[in-house]
Structure formats: C-alpha cells, structure tokens
N, C-alpha and C positions, 0 to 999 in steps of 0.2 A: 504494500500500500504506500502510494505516495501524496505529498500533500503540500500546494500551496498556499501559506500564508502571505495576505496582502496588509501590511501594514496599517499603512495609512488609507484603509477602505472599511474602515470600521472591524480591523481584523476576520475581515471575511476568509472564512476557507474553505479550500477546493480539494476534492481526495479522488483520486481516482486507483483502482486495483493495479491496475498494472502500467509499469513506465514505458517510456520509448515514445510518446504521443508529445509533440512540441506546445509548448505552458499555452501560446493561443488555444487551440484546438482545445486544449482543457478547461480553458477560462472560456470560450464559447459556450461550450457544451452544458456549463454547469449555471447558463444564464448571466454571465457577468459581461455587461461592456468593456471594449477594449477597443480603442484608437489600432487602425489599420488601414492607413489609406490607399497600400498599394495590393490590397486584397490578402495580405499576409504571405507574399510574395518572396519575402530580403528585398526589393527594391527601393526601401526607403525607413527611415528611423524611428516613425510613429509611432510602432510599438512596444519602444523598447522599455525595460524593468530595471530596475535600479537592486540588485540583489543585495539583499542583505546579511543573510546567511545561507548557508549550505551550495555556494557557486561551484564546489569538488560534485555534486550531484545534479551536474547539466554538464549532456555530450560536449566534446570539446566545440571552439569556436568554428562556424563556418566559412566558407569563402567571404558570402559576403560580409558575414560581419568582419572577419579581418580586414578587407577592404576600408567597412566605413571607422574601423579603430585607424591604419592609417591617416586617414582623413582627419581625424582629430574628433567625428562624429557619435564616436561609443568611447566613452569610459570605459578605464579595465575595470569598474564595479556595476558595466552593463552591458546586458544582454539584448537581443532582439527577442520577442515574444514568439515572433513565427518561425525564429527557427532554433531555439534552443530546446531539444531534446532533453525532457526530465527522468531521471533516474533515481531520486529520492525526492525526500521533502525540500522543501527553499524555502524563505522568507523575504519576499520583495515589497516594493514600494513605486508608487506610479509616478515617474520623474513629472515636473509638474507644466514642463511645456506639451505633455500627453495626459492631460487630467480634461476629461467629458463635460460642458458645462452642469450636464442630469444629473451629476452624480454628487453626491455630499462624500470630500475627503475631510480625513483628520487630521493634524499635525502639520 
C-alpha cells in the first residue's frame, strides 16, 4: 500500500494498493484536482509537487524532467506529477504558482 500525503490541502490522503501508477493518475483517480495543462504529458511544469518527504520512493527522474531541472525549471525538491512513478508513500505540497483558485490550501 502506498500513500500520498498533501500537505498543504488540508492533509488530504491518497492510498492506493499497488505502486508503479505516476502521483497524477493517483491524484485523479481518487477525485482531487490537479493543474495539468499539457494533458499530463512532461511537456510543461504545471504539475509539479514540491516533495516533502519520502522522494527515495518515486522512480528515478525522467527525461523530461531532467531537461526542465537543466533549465532551472524543477527544483531538486520537485517532481512532475505526471511523470513521477510512486513506489511508496510521499508527503508533498502544491508549489503555489500551481494552486486551483477552487480549492482552499493551508499554510
């Protein structure tokens, strides 16, 4: 069982049985918005996670994220949504140039 927790979303959490499914696709699935403008693609930054803990349990980085880490785009304390493959639990936060006006964050 793996699980993420959203910090700053009123510590909402998400569980799903088995890993391998990239944190969008989980955060979809389980009802929760999530900024994705290029269809959850890699072609663009919108939706990325500010990890908090647990970043040893998300597959290693993608092409494209390595690209927009070049770039100066990603923090090494952020991932893409759509393409980080979960393998354990995480604790993230929703950087806040990707916060939903709908949605009430904390902190």
């Amino acid at each position: 069982m793996v699980k993420i927790i959203i910090e700053n979303l009123g510590q909402k959490e998400v569980t799903a049985s088995a890993p391998g499914r990239n944190v969008l696709q989980l955060l979809h699935g389980h009802g929760i918005d999530w900024m994705h403008a290029c269809g959850g693609k890699g072609r663009c930054t919108t939706c990325k996670i500010i990890v908090l803990e647990g970043s040893e349990n998300l597959a290693p980085l993608t092409i494209a994220e390595m690209g927009y880490r070049k770039q100066g785009l990603l923090n090494a304390n952020e991932r893409l949504a759509c393409q980080a493959r979960i393998q354990g639990s995480i604790r993230v936060a929703v950087p806040d140039d990707s916060k939903l006006p709908h949605l009430k964050y904390s902190g």
